[in-house]
C-alpha positions as CSV (number, residue, x, y, z in Angstrom):
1,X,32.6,142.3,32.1
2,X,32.3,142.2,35.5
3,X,31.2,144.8,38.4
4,X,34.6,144.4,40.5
5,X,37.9,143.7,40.7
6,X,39.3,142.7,43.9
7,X,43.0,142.9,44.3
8,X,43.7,140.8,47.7
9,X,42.6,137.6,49.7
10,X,43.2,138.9,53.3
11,X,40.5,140.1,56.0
12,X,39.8,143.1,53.5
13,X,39.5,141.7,50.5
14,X,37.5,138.5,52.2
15,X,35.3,140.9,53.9
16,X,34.1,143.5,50.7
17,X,33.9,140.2,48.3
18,X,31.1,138.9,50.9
19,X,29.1,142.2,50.3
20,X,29.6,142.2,46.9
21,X,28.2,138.3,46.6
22,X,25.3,139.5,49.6
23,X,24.2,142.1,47.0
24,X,24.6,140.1,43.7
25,X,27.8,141.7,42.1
26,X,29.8,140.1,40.0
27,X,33.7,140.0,41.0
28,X,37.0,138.3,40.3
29,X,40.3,138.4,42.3
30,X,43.9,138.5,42.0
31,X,46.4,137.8,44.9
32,X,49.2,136.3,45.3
33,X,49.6,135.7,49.0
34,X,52.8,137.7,49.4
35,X,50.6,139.3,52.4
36,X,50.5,137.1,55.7
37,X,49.0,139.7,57.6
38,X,45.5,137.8,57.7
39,X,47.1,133.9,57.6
40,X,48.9,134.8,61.0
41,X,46.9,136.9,62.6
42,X,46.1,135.7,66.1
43,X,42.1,136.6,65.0
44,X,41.2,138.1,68.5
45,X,38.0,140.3,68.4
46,X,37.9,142.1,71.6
47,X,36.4,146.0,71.5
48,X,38.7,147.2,74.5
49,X,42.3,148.2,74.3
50,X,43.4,146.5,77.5
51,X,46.7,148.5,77.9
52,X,45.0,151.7,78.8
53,X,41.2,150.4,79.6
54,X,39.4,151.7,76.7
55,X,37.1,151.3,74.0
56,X,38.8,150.7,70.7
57,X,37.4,153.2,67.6
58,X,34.2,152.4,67.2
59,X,34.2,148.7,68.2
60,X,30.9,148.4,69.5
61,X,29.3,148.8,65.8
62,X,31.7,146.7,64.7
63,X,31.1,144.1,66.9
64,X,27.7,144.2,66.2
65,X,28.3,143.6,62.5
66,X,31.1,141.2,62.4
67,X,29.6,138.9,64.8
68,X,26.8,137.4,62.2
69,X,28.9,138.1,59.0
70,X,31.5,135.7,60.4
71,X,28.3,133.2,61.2
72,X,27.1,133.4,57.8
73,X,30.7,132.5,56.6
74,X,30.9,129.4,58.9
75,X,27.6,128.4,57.0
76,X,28.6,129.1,53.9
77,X,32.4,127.3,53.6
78,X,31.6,124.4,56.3
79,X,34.4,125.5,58.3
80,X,34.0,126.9,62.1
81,X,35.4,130.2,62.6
82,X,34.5,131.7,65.2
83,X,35.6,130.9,69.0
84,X,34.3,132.6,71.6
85,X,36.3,133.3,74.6
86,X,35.9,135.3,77.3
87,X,39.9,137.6,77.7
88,X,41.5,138.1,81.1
89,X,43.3,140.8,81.6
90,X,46.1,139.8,84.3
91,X,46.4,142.5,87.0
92,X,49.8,143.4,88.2
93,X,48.5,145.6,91.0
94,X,45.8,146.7,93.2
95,X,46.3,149.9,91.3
96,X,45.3,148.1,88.2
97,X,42.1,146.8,90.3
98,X,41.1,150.0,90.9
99,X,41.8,151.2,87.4
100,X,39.6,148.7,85.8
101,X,36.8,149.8,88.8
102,X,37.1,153.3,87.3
103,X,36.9,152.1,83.4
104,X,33.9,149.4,83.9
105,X,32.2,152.6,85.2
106,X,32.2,154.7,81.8
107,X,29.3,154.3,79.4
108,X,30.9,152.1,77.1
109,X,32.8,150.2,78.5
110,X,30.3,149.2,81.3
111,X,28.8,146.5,78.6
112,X,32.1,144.6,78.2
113,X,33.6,145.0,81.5
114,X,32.8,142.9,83.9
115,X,32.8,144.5,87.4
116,X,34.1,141.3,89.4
117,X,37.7,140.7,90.3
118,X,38.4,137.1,89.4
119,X,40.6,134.9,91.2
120,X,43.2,133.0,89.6
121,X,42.7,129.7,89.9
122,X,44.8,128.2,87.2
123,X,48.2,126.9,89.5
124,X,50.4,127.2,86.0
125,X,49.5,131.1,86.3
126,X,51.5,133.6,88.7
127,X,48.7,136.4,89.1
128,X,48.1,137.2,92.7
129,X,45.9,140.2,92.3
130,X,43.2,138.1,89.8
131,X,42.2,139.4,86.4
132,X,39.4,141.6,84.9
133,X,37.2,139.8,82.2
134,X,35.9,141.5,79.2
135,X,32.8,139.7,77.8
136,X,31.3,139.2,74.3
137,X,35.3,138.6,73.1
138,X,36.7,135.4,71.4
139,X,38.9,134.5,68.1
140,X,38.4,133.7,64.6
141,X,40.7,131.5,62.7
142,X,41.9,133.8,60.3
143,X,44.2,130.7,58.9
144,X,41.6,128.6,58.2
145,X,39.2,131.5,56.6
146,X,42.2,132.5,54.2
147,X,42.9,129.0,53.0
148,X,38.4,128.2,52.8
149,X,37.6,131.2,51.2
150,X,40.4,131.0,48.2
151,X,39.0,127.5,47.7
152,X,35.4,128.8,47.6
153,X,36.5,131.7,45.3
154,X,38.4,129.1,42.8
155,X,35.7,126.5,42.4
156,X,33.6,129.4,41.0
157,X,36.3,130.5,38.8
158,X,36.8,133.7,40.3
159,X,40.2,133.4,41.5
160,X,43.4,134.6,39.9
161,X,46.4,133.2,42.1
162,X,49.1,135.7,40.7
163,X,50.2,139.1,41.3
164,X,48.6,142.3,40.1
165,X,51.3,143.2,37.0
166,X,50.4,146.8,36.6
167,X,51.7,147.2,33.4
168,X,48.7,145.1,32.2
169,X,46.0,147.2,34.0
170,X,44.5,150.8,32.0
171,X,42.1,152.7,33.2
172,X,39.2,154.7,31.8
173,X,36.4,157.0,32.9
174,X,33.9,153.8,31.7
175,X,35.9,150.6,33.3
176,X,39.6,149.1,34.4
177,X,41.5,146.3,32.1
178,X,43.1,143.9,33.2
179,X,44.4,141.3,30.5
180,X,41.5,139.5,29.8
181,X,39.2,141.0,32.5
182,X,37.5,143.9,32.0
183,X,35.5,145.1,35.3
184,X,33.7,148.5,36.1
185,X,35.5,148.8,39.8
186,X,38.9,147.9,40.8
187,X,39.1,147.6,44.7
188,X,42.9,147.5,46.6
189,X,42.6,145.6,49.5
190,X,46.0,144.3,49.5
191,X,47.2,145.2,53.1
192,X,51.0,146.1,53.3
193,X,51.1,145.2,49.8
194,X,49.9,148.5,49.2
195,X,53.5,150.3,49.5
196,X,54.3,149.1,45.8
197,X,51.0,150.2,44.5
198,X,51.5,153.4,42.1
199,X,48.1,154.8,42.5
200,X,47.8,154.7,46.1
201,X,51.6,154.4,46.9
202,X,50.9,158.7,48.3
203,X,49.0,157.4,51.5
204,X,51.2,156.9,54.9
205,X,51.0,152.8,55.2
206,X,53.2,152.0,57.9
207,X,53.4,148.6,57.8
208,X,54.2,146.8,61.9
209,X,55.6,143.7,62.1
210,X,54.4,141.2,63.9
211,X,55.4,137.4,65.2
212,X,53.6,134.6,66.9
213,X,54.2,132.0,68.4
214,X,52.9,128.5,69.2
215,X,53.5,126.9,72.1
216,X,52.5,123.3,73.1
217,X,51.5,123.2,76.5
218,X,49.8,120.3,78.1
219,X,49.9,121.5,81.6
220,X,48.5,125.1,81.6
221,X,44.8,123.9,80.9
222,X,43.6,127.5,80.0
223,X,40.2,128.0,78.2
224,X,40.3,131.4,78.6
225,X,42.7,134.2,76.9
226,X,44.9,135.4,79.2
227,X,46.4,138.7,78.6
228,X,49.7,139.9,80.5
229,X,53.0,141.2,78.8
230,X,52.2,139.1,75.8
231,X,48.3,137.2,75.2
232,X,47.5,133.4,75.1
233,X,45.0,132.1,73.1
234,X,43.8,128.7,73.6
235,X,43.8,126.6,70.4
236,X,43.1,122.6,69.9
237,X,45.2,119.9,71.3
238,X,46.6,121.8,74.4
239,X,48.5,124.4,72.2
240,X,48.0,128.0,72.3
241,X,49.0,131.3,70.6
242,X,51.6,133.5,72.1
243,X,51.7,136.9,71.0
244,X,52.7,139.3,69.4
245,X,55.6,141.5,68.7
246,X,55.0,145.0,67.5
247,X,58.2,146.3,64.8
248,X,58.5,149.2,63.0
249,X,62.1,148.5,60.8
250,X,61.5,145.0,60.0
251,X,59.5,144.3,56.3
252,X,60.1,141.1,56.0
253,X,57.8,138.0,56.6
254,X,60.5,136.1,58.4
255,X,60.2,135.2,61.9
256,X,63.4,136.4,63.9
257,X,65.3,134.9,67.4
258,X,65.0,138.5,68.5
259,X,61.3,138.9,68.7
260,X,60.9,134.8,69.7
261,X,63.6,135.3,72.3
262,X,61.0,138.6,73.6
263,X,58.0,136.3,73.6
264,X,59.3,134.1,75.7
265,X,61.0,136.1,78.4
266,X,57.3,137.8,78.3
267,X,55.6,134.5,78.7
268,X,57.9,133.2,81.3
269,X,56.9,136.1,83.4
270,X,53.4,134.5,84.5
271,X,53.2,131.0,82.7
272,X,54.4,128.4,85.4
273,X,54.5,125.6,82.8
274,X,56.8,123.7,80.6
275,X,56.0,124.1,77.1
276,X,57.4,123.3,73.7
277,X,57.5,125.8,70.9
278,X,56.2,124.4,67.7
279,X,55.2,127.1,65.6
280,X,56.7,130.9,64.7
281,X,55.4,133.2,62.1
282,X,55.3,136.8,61.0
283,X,53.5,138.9,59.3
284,X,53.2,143.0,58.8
285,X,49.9,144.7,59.4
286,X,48.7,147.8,57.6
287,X,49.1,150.1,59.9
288,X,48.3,153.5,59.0
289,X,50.2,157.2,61.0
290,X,46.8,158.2,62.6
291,X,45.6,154.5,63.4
292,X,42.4,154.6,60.9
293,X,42.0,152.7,57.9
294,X,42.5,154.0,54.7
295,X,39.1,153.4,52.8
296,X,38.1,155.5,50.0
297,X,38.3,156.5,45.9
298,X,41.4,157.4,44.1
299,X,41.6,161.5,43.9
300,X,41.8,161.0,39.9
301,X,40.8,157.5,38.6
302,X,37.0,157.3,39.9
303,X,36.3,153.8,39.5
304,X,39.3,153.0,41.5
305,X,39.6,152.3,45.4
306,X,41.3,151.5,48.3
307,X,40.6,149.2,51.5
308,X,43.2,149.2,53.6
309,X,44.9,150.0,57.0
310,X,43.0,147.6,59.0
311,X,46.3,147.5,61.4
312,X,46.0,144.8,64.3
313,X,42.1,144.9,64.3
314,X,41.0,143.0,61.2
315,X,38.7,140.9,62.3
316,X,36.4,143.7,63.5
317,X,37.4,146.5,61.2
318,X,36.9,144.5,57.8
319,X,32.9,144.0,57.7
320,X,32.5,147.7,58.8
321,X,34.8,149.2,56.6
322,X,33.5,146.9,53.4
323,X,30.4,147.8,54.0
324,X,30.8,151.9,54.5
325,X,32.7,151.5,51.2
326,X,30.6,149.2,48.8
327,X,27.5,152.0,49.7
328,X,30.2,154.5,49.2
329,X,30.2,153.4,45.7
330,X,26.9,152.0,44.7
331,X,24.9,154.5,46.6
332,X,26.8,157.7,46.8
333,X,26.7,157.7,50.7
334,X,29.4,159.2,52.5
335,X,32.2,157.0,54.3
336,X,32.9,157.8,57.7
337,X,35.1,161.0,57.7
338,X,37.9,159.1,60.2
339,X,38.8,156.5,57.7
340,X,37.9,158.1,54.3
341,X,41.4,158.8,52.5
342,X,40.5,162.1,51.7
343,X,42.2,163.3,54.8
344,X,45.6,162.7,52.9
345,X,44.2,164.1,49.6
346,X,47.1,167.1,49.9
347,X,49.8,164.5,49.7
348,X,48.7,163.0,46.6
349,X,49.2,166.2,44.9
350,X,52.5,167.0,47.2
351,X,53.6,164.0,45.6
């Protein structure tokens, strides 16, 4: 017997196993790594949505948490995770200036938002009107926390590398049984996964794709992230991340010519560079209709639950969310009534 079962090895299920080990629950987890939202992810933490110059939902708390839970995780796996780097947000007009004037103004965004116009002094950038720099921002390695933490999880035995097969799960009002396992939680954190779930397959995942690439680029000397059309994130060895593509057709994991070929025309609009591609991958995020995760207990089975919808925002989302739902669970609080799945209760029963 155990007190949870975790189905998923992505930002979600990473994120609630590290509260359920903080507070000394037992666990074991299943996944398969069909998912490769969290292995591709370009990891970027940054509280402000930099299309419109505002705060992304409730980032500032999130911030606030993630920061030392993804210390503690670098401590814990020997691995370094976390990368802080200031983002630039290119300026394509003195409209733009004045725009992000207005925004660093508001009382939120005033703490990120730096209030100086910075000059472009990078010659392999076109960006005559500077860039606004959003502070406390940087990446984590979403790749390398994936591959650490599975290793972690198997050398305690707690890992099951296979899929979930439902028809060896049953439920009961006392605990969930799973072939050998018998725990008193199930948690699905499972990401896009979730579409092929028959408990939870009632709530409105999405699913976006979306592709990276990585370029090679021993000219551009950028330590910053610069984001334009597309972003660059600085990585190790003068390459960098280029991304990312945002489709709403496409299922698969398989990186296309299409969405490479829009990458680079995007890139090519302010990089002033050669470069060499020498990576492209894909991935679909959770992505939910009303852009909130989907967090919450099953409207019938009450010792089963869902963590999901985490969209492009991962990173920042996960530790909030895990945490909202393990004292969900254990101590009856209530979640936060934006993400809390209740709000789509009337299509389980539609259904």
């Amino acid at each position: 017997m155990v007190d949870y079962l975790v189905v998923g090895l992505g930002l979600a299920g990473i994120s609630f196993c590290e509260v359920l080990e903080e507070k000394g629950k037992t666990f074991k987890v299943v996944a398969d790594g069909s998912q490769q939202a969290s292995k591709v992810a370009g990891g970027l933490y940054n509280p402000v949505i930099l299309k419109r110059f505002t705060m992304a939902w409730k980032a500032k708390q999130q911030l606030e948490l993630a920061k030392p839970f993804y210390q503690r995780l670098e401590g814990k796996l020997g691995v370094k995770l976390d990368y802080e780097l200031p983002v630039l947000r290119k300026f394509a007009s003195t409209e733009e200036q004045n725009m992000w004037f207005e925004a660093s103004d508001r009382p939120e965004l005033d703490y990120f938002l730096s209030t100086k116009i910075l000059p472009n002094n990078n010659p392999k950038i076109d960006a005559p009107h500077g860039f606004g720099k959003v502070k406390y921002t940087g990446r984590i390695d979403t790749g390398t926390l994936v591959r650490s933490y599975k290793s972690y999880l198997k050398k305690k035995g707690q890992f099951l590398n296979e899929s979930l097969d439902f028809d060896a799960l049953s439920t009961s009002d006392e605990d969930i049984t799973y072939k050998k396992i018998t725990a008193k939680n199930i948690v699905f954190a499972c990401g896009y996964g979730l579409k092929q779930n028959p408990y939870f397959a009632y709530l409105p995942l999405n699913g976006t794709k979306g592709e990276l690439l990585i370029i090679h680029a021993p000219e551009y000397k950028e330590k910053n992230v610069i984001k334009s059309s597309v972003f660059t994130i600085p990585m190790e060895n003068d390459k960098y991340l280029v991304g990312a593509t945002y489709k709403w057709k496409d299922k698969t994991n398989t990186p296309t010519e299409e969405s490479k070929s829009e990458l680079l025309e995007k890139l090519k609009t302010f990089l002033k560079c050669d470069f060499k591609i020498v990576g492209h991958v894909a991935g679909i995020r959770p992505t939910v209709v009303d852009r909130r995760p989907l967090v919450g207990g099953h409207p019938e089975h009450q010792n089963m639950y869902v963590l999901n919808g985490f969209g492009s925002r991962g990173v920042l989302i996960g530790p909030y969310a895990s945490k909202q739902l393990f004292d969900y669970i254990e101590n009856k609080t209530d979640l936060d009534p934006e993400m809390d799945i209740q709000r789509f209760t009337k299509k389980y029963y539609v259904n």
